[in-house]
C-alpha positions as CSV (number, residue, x, y, z in Angstrom):
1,X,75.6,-24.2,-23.5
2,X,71.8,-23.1,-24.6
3,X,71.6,-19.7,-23.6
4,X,68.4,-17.6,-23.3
5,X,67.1,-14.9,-26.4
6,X,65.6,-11.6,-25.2
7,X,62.2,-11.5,-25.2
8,X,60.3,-8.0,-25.2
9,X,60.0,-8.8,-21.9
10,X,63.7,-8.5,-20.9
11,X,63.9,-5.4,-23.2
12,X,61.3,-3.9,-21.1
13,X,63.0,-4.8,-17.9
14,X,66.2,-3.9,-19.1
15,X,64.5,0.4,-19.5
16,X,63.4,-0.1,-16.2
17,X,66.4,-0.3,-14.7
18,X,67.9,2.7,-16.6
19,X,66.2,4.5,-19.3
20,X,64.4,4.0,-22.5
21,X,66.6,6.4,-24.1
22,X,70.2,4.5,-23.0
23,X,68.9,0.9,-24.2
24,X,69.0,-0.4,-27.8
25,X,67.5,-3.4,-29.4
26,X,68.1,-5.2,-32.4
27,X,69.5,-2.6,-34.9
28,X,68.8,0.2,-32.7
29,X,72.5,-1.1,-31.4
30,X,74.4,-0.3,-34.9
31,X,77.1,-1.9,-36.7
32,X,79.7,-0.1,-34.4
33,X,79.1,-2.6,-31.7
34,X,79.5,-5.6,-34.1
35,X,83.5,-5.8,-33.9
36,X,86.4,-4.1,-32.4
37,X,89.1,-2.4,-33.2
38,X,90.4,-4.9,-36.1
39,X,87.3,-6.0,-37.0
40,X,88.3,-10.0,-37.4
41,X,85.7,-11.0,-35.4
42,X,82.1,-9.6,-35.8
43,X,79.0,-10.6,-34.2
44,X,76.1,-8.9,-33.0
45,X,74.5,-8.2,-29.0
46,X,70.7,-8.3,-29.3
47,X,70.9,-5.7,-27.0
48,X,73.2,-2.8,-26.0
49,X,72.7,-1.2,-22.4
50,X,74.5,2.3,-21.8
51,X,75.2,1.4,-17.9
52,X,75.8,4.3,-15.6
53,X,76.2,3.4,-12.2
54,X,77.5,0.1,-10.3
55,X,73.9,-0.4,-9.1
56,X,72.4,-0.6,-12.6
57,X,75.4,-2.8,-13.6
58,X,74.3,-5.2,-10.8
59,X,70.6,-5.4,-11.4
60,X,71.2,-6.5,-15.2
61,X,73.5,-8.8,-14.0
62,X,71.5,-10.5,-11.7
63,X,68.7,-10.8,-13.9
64,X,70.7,-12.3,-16.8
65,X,72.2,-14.5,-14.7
66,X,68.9,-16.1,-13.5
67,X,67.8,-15.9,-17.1
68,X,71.2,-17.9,-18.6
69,X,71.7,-14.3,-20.5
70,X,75.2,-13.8,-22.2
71,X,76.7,-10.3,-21.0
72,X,79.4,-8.7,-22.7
73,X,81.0,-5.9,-20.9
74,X,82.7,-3.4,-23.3
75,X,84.6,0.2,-23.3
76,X,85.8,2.0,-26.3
77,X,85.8,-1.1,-28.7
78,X,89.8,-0.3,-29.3
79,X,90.5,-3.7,-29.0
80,X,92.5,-6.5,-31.4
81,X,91.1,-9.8,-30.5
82,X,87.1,-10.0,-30.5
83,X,87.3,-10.0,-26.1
84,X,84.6,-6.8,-26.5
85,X,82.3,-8.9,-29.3
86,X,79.1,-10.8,-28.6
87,X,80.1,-13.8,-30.1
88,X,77.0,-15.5,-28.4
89,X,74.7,-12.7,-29.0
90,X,73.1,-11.3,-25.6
91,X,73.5,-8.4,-24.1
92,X,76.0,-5.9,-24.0
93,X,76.9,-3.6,-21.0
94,X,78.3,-0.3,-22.7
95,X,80.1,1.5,-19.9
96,X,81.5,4.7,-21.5
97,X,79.2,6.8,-19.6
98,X,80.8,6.0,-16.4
99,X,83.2,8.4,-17.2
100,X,84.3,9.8,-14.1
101,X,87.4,10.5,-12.2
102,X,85.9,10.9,-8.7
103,X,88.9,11.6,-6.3
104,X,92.7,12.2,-6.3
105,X,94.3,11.6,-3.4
106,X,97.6,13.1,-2.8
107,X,98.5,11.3,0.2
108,X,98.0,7.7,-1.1
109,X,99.1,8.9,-4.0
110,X,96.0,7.2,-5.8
111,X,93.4,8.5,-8.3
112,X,89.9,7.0,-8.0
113,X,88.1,6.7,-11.2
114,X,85.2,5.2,-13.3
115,X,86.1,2.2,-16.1
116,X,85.1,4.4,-18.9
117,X,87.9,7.2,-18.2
118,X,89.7,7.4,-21.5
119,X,93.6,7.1,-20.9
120,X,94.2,10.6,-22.4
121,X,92.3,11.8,-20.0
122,X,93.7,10.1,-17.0
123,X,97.1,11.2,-18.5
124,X,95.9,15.0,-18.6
125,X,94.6,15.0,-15.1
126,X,97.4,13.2,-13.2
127,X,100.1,15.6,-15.4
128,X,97.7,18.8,-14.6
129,X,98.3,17.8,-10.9
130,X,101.6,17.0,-11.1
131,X,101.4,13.4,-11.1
132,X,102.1,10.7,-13.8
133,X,99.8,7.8,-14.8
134,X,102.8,5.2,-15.9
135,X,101.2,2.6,-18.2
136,X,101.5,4.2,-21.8
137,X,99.9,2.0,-24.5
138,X,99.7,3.1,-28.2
139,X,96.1,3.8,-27.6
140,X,95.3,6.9,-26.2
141,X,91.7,6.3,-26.9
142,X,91.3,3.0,-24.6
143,X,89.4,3.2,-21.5
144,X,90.8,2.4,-18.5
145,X,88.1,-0.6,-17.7
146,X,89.8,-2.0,-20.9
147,X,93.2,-1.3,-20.0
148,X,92.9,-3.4,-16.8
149,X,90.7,-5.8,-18.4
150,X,93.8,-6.9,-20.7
151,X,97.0,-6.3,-18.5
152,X,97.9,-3.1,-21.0
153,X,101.4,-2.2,-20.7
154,X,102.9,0.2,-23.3
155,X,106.0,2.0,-23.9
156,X,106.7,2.7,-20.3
157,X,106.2,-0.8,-19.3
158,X,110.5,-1.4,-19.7
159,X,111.0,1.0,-16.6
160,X,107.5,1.4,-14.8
161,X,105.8,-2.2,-15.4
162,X,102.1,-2.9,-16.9
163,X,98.8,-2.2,-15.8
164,X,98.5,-4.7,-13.1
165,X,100.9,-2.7,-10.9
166,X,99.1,0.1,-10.9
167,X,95.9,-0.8,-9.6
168,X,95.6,-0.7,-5.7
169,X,91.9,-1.2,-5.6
170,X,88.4,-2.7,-8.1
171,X,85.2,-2.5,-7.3
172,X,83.5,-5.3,-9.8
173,X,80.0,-6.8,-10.0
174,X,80.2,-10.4,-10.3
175,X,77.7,-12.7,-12.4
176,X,75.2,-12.8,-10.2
177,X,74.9,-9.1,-9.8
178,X,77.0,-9.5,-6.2
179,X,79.5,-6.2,-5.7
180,X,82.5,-6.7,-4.3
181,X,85.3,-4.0,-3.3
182,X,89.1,-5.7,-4.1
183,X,91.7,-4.4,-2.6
184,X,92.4,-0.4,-2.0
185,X,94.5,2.3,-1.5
186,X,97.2,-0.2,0.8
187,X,100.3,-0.3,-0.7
188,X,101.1,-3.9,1.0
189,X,99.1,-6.7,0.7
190,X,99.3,-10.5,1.8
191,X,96.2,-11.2,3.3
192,X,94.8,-14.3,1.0
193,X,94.3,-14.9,-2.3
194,X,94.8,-11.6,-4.8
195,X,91.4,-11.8,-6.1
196,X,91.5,-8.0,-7.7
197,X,95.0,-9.4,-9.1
198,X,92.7,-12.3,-10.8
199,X,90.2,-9.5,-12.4
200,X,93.1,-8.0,-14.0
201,X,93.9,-9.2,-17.1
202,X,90.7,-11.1,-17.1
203,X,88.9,-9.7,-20.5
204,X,85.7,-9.4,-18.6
205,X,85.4,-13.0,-18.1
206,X,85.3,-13.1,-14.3
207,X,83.6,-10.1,-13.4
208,X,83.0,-6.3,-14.6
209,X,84.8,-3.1,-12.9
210,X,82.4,-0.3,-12.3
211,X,85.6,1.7,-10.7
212,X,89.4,1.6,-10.0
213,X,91.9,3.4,-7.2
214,X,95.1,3.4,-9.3
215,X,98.5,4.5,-7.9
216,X,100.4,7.6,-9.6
217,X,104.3,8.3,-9.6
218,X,105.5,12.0,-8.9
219,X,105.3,13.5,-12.5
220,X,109.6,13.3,-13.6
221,X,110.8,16.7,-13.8
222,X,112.8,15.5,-17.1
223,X,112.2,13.5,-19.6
224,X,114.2,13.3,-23.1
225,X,114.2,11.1,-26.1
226,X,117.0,9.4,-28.5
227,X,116.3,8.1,-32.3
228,X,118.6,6.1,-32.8
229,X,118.8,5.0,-36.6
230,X,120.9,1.9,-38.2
231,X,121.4,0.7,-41.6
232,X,120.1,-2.6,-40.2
233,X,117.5,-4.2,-38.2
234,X,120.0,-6.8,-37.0
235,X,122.2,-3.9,-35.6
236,X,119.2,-2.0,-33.8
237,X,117.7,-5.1,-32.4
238,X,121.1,-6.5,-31.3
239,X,122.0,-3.3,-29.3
240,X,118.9,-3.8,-27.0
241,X,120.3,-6.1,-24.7
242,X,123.7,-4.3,-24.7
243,X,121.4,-1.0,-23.6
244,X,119.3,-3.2,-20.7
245,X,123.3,-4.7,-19.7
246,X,124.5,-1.3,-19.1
247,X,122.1,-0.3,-16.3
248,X,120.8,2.9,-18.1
249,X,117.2,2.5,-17.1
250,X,115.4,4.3,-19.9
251,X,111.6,4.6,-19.6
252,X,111.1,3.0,-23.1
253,X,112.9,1.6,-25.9
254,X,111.1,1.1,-28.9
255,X,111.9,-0.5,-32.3
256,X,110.2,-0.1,-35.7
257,X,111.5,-0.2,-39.4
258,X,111.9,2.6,-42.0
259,X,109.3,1.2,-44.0
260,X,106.9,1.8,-40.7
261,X,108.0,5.2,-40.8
262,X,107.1,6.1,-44.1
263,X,103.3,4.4,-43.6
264,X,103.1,7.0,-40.3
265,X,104.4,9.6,-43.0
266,X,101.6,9.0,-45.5
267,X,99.2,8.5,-43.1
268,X,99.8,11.2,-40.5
269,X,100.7,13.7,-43.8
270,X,103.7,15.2,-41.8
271,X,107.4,14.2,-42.0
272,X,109.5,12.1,-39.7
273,X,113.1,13.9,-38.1
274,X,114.8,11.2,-39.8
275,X,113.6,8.1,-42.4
276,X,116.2,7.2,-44.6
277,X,118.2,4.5,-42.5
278,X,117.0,0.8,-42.3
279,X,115.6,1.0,-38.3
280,X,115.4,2.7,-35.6
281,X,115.5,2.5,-31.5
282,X,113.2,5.0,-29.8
283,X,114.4,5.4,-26.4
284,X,113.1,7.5,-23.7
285,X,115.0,8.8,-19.8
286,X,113.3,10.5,-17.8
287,X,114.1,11.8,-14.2
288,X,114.0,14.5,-11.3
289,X,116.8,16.6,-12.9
290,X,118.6,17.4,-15.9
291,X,121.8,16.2,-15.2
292,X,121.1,13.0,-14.4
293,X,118.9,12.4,-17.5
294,X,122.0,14.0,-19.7
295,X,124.3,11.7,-18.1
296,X,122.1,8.6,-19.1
297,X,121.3,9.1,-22.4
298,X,124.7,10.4,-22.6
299,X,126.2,7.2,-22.2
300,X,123.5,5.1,-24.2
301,X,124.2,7.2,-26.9
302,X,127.7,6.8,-27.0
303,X,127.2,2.9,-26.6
304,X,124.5,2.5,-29.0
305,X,127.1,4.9,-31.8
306,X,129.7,1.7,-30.7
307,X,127.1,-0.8,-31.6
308,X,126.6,1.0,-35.1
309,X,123.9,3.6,-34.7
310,X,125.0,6.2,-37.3
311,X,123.6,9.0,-35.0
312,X,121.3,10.2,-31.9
313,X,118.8,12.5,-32.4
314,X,118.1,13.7,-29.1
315,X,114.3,14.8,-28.9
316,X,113.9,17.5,-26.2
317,X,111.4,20.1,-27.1
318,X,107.8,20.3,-27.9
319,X,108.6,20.6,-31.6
320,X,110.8,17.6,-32.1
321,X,108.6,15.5,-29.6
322,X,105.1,16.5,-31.9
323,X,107.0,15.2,-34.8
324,X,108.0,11.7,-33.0
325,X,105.6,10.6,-30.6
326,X,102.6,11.6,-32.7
327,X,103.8,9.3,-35.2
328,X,104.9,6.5,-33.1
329,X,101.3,6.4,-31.7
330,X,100.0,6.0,-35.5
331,X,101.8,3.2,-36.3
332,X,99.1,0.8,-36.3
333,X,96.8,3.0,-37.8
334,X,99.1,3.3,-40.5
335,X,99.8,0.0,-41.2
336,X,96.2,-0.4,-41.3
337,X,95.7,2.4,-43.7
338,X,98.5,0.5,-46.1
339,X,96.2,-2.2,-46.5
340,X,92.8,-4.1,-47.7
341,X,92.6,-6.1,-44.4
342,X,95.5,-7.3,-41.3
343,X,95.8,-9.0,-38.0
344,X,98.3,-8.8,-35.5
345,X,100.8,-11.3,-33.6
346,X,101.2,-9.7,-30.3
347,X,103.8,-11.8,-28.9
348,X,106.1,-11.5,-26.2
349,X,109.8,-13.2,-26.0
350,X,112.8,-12.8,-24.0
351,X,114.8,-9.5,-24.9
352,X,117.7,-11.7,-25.8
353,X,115.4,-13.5,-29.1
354,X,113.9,-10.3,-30.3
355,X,116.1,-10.3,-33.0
356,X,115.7,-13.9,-34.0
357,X,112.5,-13.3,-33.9
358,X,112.2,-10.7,-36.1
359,X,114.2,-12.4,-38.6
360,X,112.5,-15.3,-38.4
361,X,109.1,-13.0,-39.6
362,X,111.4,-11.7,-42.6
363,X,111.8,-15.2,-43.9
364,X,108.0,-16.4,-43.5
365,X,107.3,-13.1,-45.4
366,X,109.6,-14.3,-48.3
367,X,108.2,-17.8,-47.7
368,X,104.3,-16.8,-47.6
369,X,104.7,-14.2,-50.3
370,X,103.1,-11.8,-47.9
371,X,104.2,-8.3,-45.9
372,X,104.4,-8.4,-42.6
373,X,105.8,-5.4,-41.0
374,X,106.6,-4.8,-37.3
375,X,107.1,-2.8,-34.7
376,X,107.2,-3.1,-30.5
377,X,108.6,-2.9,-27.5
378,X,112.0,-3.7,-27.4
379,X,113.0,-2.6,-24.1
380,X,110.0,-5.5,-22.4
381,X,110.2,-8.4,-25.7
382,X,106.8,-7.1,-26.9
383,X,106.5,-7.4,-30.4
384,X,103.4,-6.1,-32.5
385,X,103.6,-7.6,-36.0
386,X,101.3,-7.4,-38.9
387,X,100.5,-10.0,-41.4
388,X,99.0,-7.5,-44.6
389,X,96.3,-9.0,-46.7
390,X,97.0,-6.7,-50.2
391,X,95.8,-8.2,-53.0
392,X,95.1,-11.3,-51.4
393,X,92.0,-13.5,-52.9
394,X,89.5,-14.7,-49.5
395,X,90.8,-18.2,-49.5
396,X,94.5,-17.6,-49.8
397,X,94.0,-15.0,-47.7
398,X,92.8,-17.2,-44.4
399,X,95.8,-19.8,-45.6
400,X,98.4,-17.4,-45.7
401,X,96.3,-16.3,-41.9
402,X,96.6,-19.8,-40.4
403,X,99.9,-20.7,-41.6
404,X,101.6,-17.5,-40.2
405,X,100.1,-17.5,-37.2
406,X,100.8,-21.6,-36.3
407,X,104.4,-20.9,-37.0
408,X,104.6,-17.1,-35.5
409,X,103.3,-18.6,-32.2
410,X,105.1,-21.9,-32.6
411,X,108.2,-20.4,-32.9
412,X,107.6,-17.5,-29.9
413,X,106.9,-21.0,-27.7
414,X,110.6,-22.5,-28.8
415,X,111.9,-19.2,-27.9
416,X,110.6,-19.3,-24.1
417,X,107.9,-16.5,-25.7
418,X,104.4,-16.2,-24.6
419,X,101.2,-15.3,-26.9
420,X,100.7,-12.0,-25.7
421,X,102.0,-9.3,-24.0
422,X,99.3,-6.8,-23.8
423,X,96.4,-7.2,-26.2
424,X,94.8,-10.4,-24.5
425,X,93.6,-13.4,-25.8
426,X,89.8,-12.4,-26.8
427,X,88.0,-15.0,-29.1
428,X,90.9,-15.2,-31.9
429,X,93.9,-16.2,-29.8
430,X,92.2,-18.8,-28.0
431,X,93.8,-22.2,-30.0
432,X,97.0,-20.8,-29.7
433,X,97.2,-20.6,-25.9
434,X,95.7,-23.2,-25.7
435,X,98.2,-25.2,-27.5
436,X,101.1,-23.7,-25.7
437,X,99.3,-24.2,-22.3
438,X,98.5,-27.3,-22.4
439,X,94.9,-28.8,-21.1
440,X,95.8,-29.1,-17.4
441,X,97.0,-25.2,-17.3
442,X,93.8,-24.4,-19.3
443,X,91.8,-27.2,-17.0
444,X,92.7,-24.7,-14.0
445,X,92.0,-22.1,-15.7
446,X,88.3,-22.9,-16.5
447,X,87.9,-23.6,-12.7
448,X,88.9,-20.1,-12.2
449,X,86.3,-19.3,-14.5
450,X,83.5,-21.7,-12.9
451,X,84.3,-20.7,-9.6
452,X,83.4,-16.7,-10.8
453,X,80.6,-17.4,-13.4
454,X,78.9,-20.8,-12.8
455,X,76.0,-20.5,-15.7
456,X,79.1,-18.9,-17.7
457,X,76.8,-16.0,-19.2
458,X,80.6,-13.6,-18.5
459,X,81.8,-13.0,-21.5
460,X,81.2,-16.7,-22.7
461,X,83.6,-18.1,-25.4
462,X,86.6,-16.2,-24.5
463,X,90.2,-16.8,-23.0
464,X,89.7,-20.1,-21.8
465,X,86.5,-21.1,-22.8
C-alpha cells in the first residue's frame, strides 16, 4: 500500500491540535523512538505526537485516516518484537503523558486508569489501598496500554491468569478517529461479540486505548517464596508437573539456570541466597492467613525434596525477598548485558514438554555453536529463551538467527506449543505465525483487521499483515 508523506502542512495541523511544544518532526523525534526494547527492528516515524487526551487522539486519527497516514501508537518502548516501531514511517502517537489513574472503585472492585500508567505504579496504588493488580510481568517499567496491547501475563499468570482477564472495560479510538467505550465495570458479559476482548492482545493494530477499568483482587494477607535448587535442569523442570498434580496452587513458579543467576549477580552487583546448584524453581503462595500458606508450601517443599531438590529456601522477609525478586526481574537485562547483540523465543508449550523443550535448546546450542540461555514461566509453559550473538561475525550471526528460530518454533508447533505467550508478534515474529497458522487462520485474521482499519494506516505491517 502507497501511503501518504507529511507535508509541513500536516506538521502544522498536527500543533494545532495539541501544541508546538509536544510535536516532533524529523530528528526533532530522536533515536529513542527508532526501536524498542531489543532494538532488532529500527525504523524511523516522521513525526512523533505527545497525545494527551482521547480527543486529541481522535482528531489525528481521523485526519490520517483521510490522508492514508501510517499511525503507530506506542507506550514506554519496553517491547521485544518491533509492534511499537514505524516500520512504514508516519506518525507516531506517544501516549506516556496520559498518565493518570482517575478513579478506584471499591465496590466494583475496579481501578480506572490512563494507557500510559506504568505497571509499578498501578502496583503501588492498588497495594497502598489494599488491593492487588495480579498480572506481574518482568517489566515493571511497561505501561499498561502496552500490557493490554500484548496479552502480558507474568509470573502470576500460573494462579491469577494474563492481562486479558483483568480488563472489565477500554475506551479506544478506532482509525477513523471514532471513540468507542468496550465493555465496563460488569463482571458478566454475553451480550454479542467481545469486541474489547479483540483490542486485547491486538498490538495496536485494531484500534488505540486512551483508558482502561481493570479489575483488582483483595491484596493476600500472606505471601511467601520457595527456591528450590537441583543439580539438574532435568530434575527442576520435571518436578513442575508433579507440583501443578498436587493441587498446591502457588501464585508462580519460575525456572531459570545457575548460569542466569550469576549474569543477574554481575549485573545487579549484589549476591544471590544461593548459586551454586545447576537450576532452580522459584515458587511463590500467597493467601489470607499464615497457616494456610505454611501448609502449602509445606507440602511442595517436601514433594519437590522427594523429586530431588537438595533444599528450600523459604523467602519470607523483606531482606531475603530484595535479594530474590530484584534479581529475578533483571534477568533479561542481564543476559543482555552478557552480550554484543540477542533476540528472544518467547514460546509457550504445554507444561508436560517444558523439559523437552529445554533440552532440545541445549542441543541446538551444541549444534549452532552458540549460547542460548533460558529462563520462564514454568508454572503457565512460558519460556523466554535467548539466542546470544558473542563474537559472532554479521553474516553468521543472521544464519545462526534464522536457523534457531525455524527450528525453535518448528519444534514448539510439534510439541502442541504456540509462538508466544506474552510478548506478541510485532514485525519479527510474523513468518513464524504465519507458518504455524496456516493462510485460512491468517485469512480471518486480516478480515478482523479490514473490518477495524480499512485504509490499514493502524499499525501497518504487523501481526497479520
Amino acid at each position: 500500500m502507497t501511503y501518504h508523506r507529511l507535508t509541513q502542512e500536516d506538521i502544522a495541523f498536527f500543533r494545532s491540535v495539541t501544541a508546538p511544544q509536544r510535536v516532533l518532526a524529523g530528528e526533532e523525534a530522536g533515536e529513542d523512538y527508532f526501536h524498542d526494547e531489543l532494538g532488532g527492528v529500527r525504523s524511523a516515524p516522521e513525526a512523533v505526537v505527545k497525545v494527551l487526551s482521547t480527543g486529541e487522539v481522535s482528531r489525528l486519527l481521523a485526519y490520517a485516516n483521510e490522508r492514508r497516514i501510517p499511525v503507530v501508537p506506542r507506550g514506554a518502548g519496553t517491547g521485544l518484537v518491533g509492534a511499537s516501531v514505524a516500520v512504514e514511517g508516519g506518525l507516531m502517537l506517544d501516549l506516556t503523558g496520559m498518565d493518570r489513574i482517575l478513579e478506584l472503585d471499591g465496590d466494583n472492585l475496579t481501578v480506572t486508569v490512563q494507557p500510559g500508567v506504568l505497571l509499578m505504579e498501578l502496583a503501588a496504588f492498588a497495594d497502598e489501598h489494599g488491593f492487588l493488580y495480579p498480572p506481574d510481568p518482568g517489566e515493571k517499567s511497561a505501561t499498561i496500554g502496552g500490557n493490554i496491547s500484548t496479552n502480558a501475563g507474568g509470573m502470576r499468570a500460573v494462579k491469577y491468569g494474563v492481562t486479558r482477564d483483568y480488563v472489565r472495560g477500554l475506551t479506544v479510538v478506532l482509525p477513523d478517529g471514532q471513540v468507542m467505550e468496550l465493555g465496563g465495570k460488569v463482571v458478566k458479559n454475553s451480550s454479542g461479540y467481545a469486541l474489547k476482548d479483540l483490542i486485547v492482545g491486538s498490538e495496536g493494530t485494531l484500534a488505540v486505548i486512551t483508558e482502561a477499568v481493570l479489575k483488582l483482587v483483595p491484596k493476600p494477607a500472606v505471601s511467601v517464596s520457595l527456591l528450590m535448587p537441583f543439580d539438574t535442569m532435568d530434575e527442576a523442570l520435571d518436578a513442575v508437573p508433579e507440583i501443578v498434580r498436587s493441587q498446591a496452587a502457588p501464585t508462580a513458579i519460575e525456572y531459570f539456570a545457575r548460569e542466569t543467576i550469576l549474569f543477574a549477580e554481575d549485573y545487579l552487583g549484589k549476591r544471590f541466597p544461593e548459586d551454586t546448584h545447576a537450576a532452580y524453581l522459584l515458587l511463590t503462595f500467597d493467601g489470607a492467613g499464615p497457616a494456610q500458606v505454611e501448609a502449602e508450601y509445606s507440602a511442595t517443599a517436601d514433594l519437590c525434596q522427594v523429586l530431588g531438590a537438595r533444599d528450600a529456601l523459604i523467602i519470607d522477609t523483606d531482606e531475603r525477598k530484595d535479594s530474590v525478586w530484584p534479581a529475578r526481574g533483571a534477568f533479561l537485562e542481564a543476559i543482555k548485558a552478557s552480550t554484543t547483540e540477542m533476540d528472544e523465543c518467547d514460546v509457550v508449550v504445554p507444561r508436560s514438554r517444558i523439559a523437552d523443550f529445554i533440552k532440545f535448546t541445549h542441543r541446538l546450542a551444541e549444534e549452532l555453536n552458540v549460547r542460548i540461555p533460558s529462563f520462564g514461566h514454568a508454572g503457565d509453559g512460558n519460556l523466554h529463551i535467548y539466542i546470544c550473538r558473542d563474537a559472532l561475525e554479521q553474516g553468521d550471526w543472521e544464519q545462526v538467527l534464522e536457523t534457531a528460530f525455524d527450528r525453535m518454533y518448528a519444534r514448539a508447533a510439534e510439541m502442541g506449543g504456540l509462538v508466544s505467550g506474552e510478548h506478541g508478534i510485532g514485525w519479527a515474529k510474523k513468518k513464524y505465525m504465519a507458518a504455524q497458522y496456516g493462510p485460512e487462520e491468517m485469512a480471518l485474521m486480516g478480515r478482523i483487521k479490514a473490518a477495524f482499519d480499512p485504509n490499514n494506516i493502524l499499525n501497518p505491517g504487523k501481526v497479520c499483515q
